[in-house]
N, C-alpha and C positions, 0 to 999 in steps of 0.2 A: 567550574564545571556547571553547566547549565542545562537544569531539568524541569521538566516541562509537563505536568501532569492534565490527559485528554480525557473526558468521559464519552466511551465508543458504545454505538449498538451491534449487537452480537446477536444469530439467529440460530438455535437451535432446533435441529432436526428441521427446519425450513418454516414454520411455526411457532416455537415460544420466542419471546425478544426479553434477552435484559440486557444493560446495562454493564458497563465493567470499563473501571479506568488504566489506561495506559498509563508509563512511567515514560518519557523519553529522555533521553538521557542524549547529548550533543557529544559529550567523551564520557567511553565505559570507566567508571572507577577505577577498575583495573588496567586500563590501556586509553590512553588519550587519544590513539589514531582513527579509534572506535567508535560507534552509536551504540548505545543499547535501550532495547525495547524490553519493558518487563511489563507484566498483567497475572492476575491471579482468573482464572474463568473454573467454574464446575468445582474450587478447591483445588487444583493443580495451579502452581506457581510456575509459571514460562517467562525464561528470559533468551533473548536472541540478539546478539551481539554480531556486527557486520561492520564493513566500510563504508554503507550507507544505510539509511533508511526505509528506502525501498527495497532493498535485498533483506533486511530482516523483518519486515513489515511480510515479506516472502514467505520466508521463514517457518513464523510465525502461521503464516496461514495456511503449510504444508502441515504444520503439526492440528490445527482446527479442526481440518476438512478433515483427516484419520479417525476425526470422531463427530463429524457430522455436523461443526458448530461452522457460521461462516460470521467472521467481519463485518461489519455495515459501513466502510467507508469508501472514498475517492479512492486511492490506492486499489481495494478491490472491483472497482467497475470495470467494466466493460471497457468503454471505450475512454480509460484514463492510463498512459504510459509515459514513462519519463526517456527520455533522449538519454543517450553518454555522456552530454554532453552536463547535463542536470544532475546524471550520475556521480559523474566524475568532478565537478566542481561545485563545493559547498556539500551539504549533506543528506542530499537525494531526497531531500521532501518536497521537492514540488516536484508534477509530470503534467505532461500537455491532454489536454481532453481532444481525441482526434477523432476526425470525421473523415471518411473514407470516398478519396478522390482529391482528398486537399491538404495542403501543405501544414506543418502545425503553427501554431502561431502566440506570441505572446499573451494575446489578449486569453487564451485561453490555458495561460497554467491553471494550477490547483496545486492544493495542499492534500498530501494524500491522506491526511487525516483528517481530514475534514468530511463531513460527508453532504453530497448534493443529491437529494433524495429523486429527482429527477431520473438518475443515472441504473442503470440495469448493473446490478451487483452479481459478479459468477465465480467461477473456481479460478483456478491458476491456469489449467488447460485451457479453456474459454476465453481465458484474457490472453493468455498468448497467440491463441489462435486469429483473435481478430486484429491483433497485433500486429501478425507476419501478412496478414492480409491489407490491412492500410497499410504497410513499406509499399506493397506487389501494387497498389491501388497509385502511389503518389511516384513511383519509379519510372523515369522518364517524362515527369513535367518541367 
């Protein structure tokens, strides 16, 4: 079992920043078909157990945003989204940094735990929304 411990930045209320380390877990303890994401933020212990990484990396960030805290990494940008095809094969931690009108491309995975400070960090609504907008953007080239 192979686990993988990240030190992430976290933004509270949009203004204070700390620190707080992820657990990633490649198979949950309890189920090898598993990922599991654990962190401790504010004294509440989260853990988010999924088929991939970026769905509990998800997860994860639907329970933050209920209280105001946001993520500081790749996974949370803007314009960073994994294909099915990165979903579906290996364990969803990489997704492509897309740019809208253009096709995604190797040179441009990412680790969505990683963070590239460069990148506009949003909610879940936000990133999906520009999501469904590069598909509409790169359809039909």
């Amino acid at each position: 079992m192979e686990i993988e411990k990240k030190t992430v930045k976290f933004l509270l209320n949009r203004e204070r920043t700390i620190y707080k380390e992820l657990i990633l877990y490649e198979e949950a303890p309890d189920d090898e078909d598993m990922v599991l994401v654990e962190t401790n933020v504010m004294g509440k212990e989260m853990k988010f157990k999924s088929e991939n990484f970026f769905s509990a990396l998800l997860a994860l960030r639907r329970q933050l945003e209920k209280e105001n805290i946001q993520i500081v990494c790749n996974g949370s940008a803007k314009c960073v989204y994994p294909s099915r095809m990165q979903l579906s094969m290996g364990s969803g931690r990489k997704a492509y940094k897309l740019s809208m009108g253009q096709q995604a491309k190797i040179s441009n995975v990412v680790d969505i735990f990683d963070c590239d400070e460069r990148f506009e960090f949003v909610d879940i609504d936000k990133q999906s929304k520009y999501y469904a907008e590069w598909l509409n953007s790169v359809m039909g080239q």
